[in-house]
BAFI-3210 file (N, C-alpha, C; in Angstrom, 3 decimals, decimal comma, padded with zeros to 6 digits):
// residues 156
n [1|2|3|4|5|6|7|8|9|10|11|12|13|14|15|16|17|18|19|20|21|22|23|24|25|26|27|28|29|30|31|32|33|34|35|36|37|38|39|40|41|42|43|44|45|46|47|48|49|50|51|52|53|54|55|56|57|58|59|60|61|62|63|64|65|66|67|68|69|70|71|72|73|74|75|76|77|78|79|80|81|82|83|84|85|86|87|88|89|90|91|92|93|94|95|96|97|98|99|100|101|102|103|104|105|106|107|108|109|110|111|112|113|114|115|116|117|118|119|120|121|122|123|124|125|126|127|128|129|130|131|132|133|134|135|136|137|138|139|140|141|142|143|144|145|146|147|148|149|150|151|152|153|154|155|156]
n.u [-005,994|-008,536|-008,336|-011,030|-011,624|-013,373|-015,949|-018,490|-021,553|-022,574|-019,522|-018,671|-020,474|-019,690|-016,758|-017,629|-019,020|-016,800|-015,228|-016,787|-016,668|-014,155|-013,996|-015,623|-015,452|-012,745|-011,321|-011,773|-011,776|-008,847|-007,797|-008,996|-007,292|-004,808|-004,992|-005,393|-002,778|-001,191|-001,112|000,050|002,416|005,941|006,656|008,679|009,560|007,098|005,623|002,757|002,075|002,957|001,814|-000,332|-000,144|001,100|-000,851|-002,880|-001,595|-001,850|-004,558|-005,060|-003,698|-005,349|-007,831|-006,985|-006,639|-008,951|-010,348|-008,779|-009,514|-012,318|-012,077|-011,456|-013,010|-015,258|-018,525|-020,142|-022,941|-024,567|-025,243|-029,024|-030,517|-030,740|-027,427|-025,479|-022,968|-019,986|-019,233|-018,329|-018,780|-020,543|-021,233|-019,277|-018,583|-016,399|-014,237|-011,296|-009,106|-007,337|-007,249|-009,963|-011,363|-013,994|-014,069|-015,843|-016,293|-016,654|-016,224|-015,122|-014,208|-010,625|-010,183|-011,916|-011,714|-011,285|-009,142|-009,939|-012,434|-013,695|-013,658|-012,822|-010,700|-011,192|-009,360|-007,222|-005,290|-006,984|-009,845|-009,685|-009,192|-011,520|-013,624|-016,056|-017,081|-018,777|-020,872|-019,548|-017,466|-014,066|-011,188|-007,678|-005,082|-002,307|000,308|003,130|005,262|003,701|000,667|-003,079|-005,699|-008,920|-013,180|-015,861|-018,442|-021,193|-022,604|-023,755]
n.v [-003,194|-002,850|-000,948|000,928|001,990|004,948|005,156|006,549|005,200|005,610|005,436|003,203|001,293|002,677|001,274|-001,234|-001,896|-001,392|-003,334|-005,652|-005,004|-005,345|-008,022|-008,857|-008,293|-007,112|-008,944|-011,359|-010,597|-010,042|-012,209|-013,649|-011,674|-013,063|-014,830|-015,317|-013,883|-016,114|-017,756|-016,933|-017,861|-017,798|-017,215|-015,445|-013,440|-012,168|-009,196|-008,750|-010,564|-009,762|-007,525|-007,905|-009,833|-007,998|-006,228|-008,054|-008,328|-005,792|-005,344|-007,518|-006,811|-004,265|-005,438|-006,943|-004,348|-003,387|-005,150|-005,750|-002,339|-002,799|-005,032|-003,967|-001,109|000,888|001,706|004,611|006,163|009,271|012,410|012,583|015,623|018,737|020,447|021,357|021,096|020,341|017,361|013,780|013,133|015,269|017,958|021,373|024,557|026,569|029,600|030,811|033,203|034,661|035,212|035,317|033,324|030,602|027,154|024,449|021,140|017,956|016,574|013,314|009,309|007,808|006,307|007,075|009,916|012,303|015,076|016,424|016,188|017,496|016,305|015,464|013,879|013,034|011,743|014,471|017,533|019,515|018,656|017,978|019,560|021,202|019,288|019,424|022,089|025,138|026,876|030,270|029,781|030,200|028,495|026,887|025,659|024,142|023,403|022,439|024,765|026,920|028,818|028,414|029,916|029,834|030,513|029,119|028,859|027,648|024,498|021,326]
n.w [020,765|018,485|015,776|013,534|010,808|010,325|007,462|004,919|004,083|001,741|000,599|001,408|000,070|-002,661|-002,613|-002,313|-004,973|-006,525|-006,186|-006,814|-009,724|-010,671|-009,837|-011,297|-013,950|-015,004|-014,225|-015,218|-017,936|-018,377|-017,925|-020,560|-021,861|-021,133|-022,242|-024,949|-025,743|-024,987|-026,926|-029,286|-029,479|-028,554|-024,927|-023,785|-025,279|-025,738|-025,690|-025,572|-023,744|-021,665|-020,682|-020,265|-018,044|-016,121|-015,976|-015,005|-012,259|-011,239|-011,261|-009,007|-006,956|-006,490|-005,790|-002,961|-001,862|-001,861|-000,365|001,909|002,530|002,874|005,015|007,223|007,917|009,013|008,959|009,149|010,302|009,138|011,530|011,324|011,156|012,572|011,959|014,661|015,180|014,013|012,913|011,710|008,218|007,808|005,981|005,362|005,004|005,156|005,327|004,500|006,397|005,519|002,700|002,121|000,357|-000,257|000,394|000,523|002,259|002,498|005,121|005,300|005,563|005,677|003,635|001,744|001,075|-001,217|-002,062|-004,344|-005,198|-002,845|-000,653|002,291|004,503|007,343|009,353|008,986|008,974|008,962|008,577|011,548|013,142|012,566|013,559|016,141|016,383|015,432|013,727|013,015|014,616|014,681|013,538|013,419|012,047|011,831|009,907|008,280|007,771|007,592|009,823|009,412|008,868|009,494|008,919|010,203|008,009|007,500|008,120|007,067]
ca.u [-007,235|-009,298|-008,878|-011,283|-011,146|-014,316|-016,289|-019,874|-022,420|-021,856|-017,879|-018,541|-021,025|-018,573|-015,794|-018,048|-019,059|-015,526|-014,537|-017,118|-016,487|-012,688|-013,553|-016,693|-015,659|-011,891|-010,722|-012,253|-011,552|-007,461|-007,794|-008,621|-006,019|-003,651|-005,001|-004,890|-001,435|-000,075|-001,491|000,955|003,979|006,960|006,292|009,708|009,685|006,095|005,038|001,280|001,834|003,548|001,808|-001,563|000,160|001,173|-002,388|-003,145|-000,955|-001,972|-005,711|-005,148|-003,233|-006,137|-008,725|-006,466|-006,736|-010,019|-010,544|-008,179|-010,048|-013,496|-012,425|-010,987|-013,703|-017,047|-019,488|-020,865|-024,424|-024,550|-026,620|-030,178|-031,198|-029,807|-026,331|-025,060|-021,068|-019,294|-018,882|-017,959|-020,126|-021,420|-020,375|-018,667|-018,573|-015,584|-013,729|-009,746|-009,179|-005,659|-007,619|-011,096|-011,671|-014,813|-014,159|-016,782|-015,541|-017,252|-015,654|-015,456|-012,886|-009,885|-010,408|-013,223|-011,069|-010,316|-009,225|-009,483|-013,813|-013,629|-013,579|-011,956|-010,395|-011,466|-007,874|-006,964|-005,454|-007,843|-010,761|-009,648|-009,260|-013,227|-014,696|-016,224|-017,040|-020,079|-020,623|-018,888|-016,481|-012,956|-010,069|-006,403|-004,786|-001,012|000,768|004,426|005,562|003,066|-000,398|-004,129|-007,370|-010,261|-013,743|-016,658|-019,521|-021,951|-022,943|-025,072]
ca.v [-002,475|-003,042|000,138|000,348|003,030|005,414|005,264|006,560|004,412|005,959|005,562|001,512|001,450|002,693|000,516|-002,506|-001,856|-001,292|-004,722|-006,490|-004,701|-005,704|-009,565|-009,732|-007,823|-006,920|-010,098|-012,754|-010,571|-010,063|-013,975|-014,376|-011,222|-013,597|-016,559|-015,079|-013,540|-017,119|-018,579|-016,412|-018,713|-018,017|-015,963|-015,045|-012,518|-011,848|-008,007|-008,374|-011,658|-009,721|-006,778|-008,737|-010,166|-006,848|-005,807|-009,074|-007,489|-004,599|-005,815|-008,515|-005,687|-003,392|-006,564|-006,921|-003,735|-003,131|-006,197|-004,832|-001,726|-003,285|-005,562|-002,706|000,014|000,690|002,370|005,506|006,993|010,799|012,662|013,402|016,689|019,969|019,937|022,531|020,976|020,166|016,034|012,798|012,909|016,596|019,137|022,246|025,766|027,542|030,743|031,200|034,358|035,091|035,154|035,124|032,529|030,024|025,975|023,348|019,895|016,949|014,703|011,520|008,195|007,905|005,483|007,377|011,230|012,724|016,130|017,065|016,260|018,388|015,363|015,714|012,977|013,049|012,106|014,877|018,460|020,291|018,358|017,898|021,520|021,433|018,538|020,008|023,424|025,586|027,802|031,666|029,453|030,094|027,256|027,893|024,603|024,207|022,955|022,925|025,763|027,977|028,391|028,662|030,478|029,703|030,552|027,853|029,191|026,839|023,296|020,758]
ca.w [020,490|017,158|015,038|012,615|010,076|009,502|006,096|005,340|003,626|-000,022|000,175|001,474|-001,289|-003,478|-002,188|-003,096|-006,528|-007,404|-006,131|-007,843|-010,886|-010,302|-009,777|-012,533|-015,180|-015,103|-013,862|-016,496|-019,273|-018,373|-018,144|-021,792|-022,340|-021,223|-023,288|-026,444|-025,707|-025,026|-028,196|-030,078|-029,119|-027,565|-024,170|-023,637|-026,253|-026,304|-025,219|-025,420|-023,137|-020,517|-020,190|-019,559|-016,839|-015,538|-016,000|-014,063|-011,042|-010,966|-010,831|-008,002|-006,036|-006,082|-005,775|-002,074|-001,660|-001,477|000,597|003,490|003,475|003,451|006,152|008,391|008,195|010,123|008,490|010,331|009,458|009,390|011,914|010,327|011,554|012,113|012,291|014,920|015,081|012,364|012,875|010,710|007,195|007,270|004,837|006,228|004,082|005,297|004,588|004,186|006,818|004,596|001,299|001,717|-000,488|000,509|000,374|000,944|002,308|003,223|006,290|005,555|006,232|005,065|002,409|000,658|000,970|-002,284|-002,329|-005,890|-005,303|-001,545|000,132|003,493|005,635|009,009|009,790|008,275|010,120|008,247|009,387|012,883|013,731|012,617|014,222|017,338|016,012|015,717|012,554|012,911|015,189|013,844|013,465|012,910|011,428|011,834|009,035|008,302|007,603|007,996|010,405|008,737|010,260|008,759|009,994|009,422|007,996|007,091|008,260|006,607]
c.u [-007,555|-009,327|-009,166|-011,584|-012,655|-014,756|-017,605|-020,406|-022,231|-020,572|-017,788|-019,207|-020,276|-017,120|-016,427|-018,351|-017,560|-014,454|-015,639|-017,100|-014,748|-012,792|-014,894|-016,403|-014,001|-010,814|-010,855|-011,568|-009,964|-007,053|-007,962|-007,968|-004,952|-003,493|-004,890|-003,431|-000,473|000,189|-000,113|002,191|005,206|007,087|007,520|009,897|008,013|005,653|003,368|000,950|002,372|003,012|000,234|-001,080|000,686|000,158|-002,828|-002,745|-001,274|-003,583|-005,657|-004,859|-003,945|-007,107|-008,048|-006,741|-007,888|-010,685|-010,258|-009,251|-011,858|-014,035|-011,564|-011,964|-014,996|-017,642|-020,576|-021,819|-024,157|-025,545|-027,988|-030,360|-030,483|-028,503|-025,284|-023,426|-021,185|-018,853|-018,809|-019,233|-020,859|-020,551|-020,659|-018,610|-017,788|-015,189|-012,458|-010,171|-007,933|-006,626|-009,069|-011,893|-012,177|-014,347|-015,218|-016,102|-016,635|-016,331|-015,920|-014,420|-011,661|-009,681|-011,268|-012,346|-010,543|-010,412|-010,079|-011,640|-014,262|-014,272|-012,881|-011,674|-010,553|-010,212|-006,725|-006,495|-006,601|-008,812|-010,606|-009,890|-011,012|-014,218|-014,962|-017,004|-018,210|-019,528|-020,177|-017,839|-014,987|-012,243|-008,762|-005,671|-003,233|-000,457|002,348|004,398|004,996|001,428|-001,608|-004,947|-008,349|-011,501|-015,054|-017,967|-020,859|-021,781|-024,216|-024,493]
c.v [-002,560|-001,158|000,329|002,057|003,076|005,281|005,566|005,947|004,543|005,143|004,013|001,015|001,248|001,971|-001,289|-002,809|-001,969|-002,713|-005,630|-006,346|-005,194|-007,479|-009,698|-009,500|-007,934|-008,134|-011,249|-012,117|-010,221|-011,518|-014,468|-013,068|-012,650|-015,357|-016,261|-014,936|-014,541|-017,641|-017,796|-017,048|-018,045|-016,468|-015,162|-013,602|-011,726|-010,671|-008,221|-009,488|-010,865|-008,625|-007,086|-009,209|-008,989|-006,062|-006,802|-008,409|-006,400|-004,679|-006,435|-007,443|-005,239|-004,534|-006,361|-005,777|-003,129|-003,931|-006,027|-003,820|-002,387|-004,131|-004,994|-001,347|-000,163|001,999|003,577|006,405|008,530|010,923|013,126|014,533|017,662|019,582|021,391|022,221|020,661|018,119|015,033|012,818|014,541|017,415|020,366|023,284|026,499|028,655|030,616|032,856|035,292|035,823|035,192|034,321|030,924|028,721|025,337|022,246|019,107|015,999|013,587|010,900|008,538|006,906|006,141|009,173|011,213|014,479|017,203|017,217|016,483|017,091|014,748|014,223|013,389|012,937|013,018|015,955|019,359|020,096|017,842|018,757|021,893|020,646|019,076|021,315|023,940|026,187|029,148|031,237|029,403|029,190|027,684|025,982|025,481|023,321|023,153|024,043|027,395|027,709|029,070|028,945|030,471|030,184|029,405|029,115|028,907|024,944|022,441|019,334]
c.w [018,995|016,516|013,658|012,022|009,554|008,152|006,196|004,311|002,600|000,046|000,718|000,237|-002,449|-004,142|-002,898|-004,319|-007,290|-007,534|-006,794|-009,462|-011,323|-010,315|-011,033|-013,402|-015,359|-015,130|-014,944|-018,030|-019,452|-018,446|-019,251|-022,608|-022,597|-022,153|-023,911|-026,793|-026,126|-026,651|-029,597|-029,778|-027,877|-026,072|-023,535|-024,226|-026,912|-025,315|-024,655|-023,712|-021,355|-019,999|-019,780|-018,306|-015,804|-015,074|-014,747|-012,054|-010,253|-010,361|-009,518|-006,643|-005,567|-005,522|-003,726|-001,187|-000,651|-000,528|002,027|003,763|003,729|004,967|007,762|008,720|008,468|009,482|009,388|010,067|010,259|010,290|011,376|011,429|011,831|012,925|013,249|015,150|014,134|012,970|011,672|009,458|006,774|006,421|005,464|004,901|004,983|004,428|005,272|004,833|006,125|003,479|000,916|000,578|000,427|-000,192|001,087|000,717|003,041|004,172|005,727|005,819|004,974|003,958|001,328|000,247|-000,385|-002,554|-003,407|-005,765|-003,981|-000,644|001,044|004,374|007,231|009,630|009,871|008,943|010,415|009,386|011,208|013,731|013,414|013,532|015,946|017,108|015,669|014,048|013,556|014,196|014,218|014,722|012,911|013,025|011,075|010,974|008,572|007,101|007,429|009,176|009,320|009,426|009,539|009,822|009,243|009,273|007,573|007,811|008,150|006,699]
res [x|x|x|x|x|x|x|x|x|x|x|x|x|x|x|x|x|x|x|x|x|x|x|x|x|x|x|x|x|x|x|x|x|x|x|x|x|x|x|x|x|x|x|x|x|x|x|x|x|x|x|x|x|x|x|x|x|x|x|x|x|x|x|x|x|x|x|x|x|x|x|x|x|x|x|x|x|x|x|x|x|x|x|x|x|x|x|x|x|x|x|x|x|x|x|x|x|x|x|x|x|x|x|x|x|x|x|x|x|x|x|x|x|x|x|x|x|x|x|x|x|x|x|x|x|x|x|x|x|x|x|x|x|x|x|x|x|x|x|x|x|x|x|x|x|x|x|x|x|x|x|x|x|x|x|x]
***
């Protein structure tokens, strides 16, 4: 079975700029890093020579990277119009029933998820325990070592 890993239109977007910025810009100019480097003689003993090529590595890596996920993920347009579940792409306004303290998360794939800018993986327990869900529907997300109850209160 072909499984192809959610992303929404921004976060492919995103994904592509970063690889052509990775092969137009990053790439040519670690290439005359490593020419200048050589020109200094003996590369055995030469720092600047080796950490261009480390740079080099590290570039090609991500360059790969981004390639896999581009050619593994399917692009999935949000629904336009009102959003009465909580599904892939919409942004969710919960509340913490422990702590009363409100989070906003956006669903999206797991390539584009970054916590730190409330950017939820759909794969995620969090967002699993939501997808389906109405607003003033509560969710209780099992996590080791303890359980979580949230209630949703917002969807856009």
């Amino acid at each position: 079975m072909d499984s192809r890993a959610p992303i929404t239109r921004e976060g492919m977007e995103k994904l592509r700029t970063e690889l052509s910025q990775l092969k137009r810009v990053e790439r040519p100019k670690i290439i005359l890093e490593i020419k200048a480097a050589r020109e200094h003689g003996d590369l055995s003993e030469n720092a600047e020579y080796h950490a261009a090529r480390e740079k080099q590595g590290i570039i090609e890596a991500k360059v790969r990277n981004i390639d896999h996920m581009l050619a593994t993920c399917e692009v999935i347009e949000a629904v336009e119009g009102p959003k009465e579940k909580v599904r892939f792409g919409c942004t969710v306004k919960i509340e913490d029933m422990d702590t009363d303290e409100v989070h906003v998360y956006r669903i999206v794939g797991p390539y584009e998820s970054d916590i730190d800018k409330n950017l939820l993986s759909v794969t995620s327990p969090l967002a699993r325990a939501m997808i389906g869900k109405e607003v003033d529907d509560d969710i209780v997300v099992k996590a080791p070592g303890n359980t979580k109850e949230y209630a949703i209160l917002e969807i856009t």
